[in-house]
C-alpha positions as CSV (number, residue, x, y, z in Angstrom):
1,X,-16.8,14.9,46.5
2,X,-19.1,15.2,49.2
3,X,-19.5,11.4,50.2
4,X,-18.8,9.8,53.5
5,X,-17.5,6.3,53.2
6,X,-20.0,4.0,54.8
7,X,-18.9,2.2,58.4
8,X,-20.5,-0.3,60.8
9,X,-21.3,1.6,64.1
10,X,-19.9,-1.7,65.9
11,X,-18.6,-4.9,65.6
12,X,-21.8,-6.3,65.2
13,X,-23.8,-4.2,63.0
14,X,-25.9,-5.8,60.5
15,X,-25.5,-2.5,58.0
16,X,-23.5,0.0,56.8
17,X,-24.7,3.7,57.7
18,X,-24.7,5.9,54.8
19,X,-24.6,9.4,55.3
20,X,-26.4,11.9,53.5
21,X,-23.6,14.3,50.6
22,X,-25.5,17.1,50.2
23,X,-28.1,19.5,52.7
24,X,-31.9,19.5,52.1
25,X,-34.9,20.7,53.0
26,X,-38.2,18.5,52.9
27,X,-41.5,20.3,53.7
28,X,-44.3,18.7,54.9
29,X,-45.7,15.4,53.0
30,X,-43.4,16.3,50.6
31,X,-40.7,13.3,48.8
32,X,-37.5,14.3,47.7
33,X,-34.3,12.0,46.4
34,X,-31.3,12.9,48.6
35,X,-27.6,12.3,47.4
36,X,-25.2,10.1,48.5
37,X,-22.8,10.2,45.8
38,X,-22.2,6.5,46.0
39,X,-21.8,3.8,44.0
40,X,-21.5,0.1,44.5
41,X,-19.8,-2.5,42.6
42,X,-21.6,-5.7,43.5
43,X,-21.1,-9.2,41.7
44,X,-23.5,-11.1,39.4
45,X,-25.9,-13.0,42.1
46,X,-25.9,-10.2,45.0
47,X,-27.9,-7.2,46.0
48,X,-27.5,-4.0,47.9
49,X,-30.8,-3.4,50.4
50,X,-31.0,0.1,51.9
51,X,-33.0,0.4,55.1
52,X,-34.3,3.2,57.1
53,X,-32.7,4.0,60.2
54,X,-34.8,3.5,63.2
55,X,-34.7,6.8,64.6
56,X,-35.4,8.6,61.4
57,X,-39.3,8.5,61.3
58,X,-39.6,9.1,65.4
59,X,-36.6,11.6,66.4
60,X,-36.8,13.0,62.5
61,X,-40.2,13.3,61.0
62,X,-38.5,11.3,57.8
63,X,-39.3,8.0,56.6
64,X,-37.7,5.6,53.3
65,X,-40.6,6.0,51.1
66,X,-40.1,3.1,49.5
67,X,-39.5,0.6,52.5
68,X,-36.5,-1.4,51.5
69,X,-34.0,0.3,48.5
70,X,-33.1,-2.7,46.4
71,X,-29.7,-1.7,44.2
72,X,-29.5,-4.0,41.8
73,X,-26.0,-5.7,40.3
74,X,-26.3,-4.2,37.0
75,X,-27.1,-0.5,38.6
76,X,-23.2,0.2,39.0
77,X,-21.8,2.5,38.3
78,X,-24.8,5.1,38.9
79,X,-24.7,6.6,42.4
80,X,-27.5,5.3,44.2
81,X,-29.4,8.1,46.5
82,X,-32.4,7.8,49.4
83,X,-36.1,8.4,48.4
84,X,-37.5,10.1,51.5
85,X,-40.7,11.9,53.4
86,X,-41.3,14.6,55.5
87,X,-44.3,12.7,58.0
88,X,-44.4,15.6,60.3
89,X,-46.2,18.6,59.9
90,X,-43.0,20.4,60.2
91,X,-40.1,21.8,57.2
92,X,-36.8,19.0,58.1
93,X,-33.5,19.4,57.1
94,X,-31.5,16.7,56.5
95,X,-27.6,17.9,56.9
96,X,-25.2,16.8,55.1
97,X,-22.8,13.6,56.4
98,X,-25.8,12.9,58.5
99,X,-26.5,9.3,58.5
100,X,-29.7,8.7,56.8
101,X,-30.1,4.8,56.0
102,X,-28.3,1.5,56.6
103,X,-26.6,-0.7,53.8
104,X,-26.9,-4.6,54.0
C-alpha cells in the first residue's frame, strides 16, 4: 500500500504525524477526504483524536474541516482518512507521504 507508518518527530511529541497515501488536488473553498490508508485497533474505553498540523492552514492554505477527528473504538477496521479545505484562493496539492495531521 501507499501508507506511511506514523512516527513522533521527537522524544517529546504529543502526536503521531500521519502522512497523506495518495496525491490531491483541492481547489479553492473546496473539501475533499484524503487517504491514509490506516487503520487503528484501539481498546474498549480509548479514542483516536486527529489534529491539524500547525503549519498546514499558514504555510499550506489547508485546514481539518472538522477541528478535532474523533476515531471511535468500534471504527476498526475501516481506514480512517483527513477531511480538509482549501482557505486560500489558490488550487493546493497535497503530495503524497506528506504529513498532513497529528494522531493523539
Amino acid at each position: 500500500g501507499n501508507a506511511t507508518i506514523p512516527e513522533r518527530a521527537t522524544e517529546h511529541s504529543a502526536g503521531y504525524d500521519i502522512s497523506a497515501s495518495e496525491t490531491v488536488t483541492i481547489q479553492p473553498d473546496e473539501i475533499k477526504m484524503v487517504s491514509t490508508e490506516l487503520a487503528v485497533q484501539l481498546g474498549d474505553d480509548e479514542v483516536l483524536k486527529l489534529y491539524d498540523r500547525s503549519s498546514n492552514p499558514v504555510k499550506r492554505g489547508i485546514a481539518l474541516i472538522n477541528s478535532v477527528g474523533i476515531i471511535d473504538s468500534d471504527y476498526y477496521p475501516q481506514e480512517f482518512k483527513g477531511l480538509f479545505m482549501n482557505i486560500s484562493k489558490e488550487p493546493v496539492t497535497i503530495s503524497k507521504g506528506q504529513r498532513i495531521m497529528q494522531g493523539v
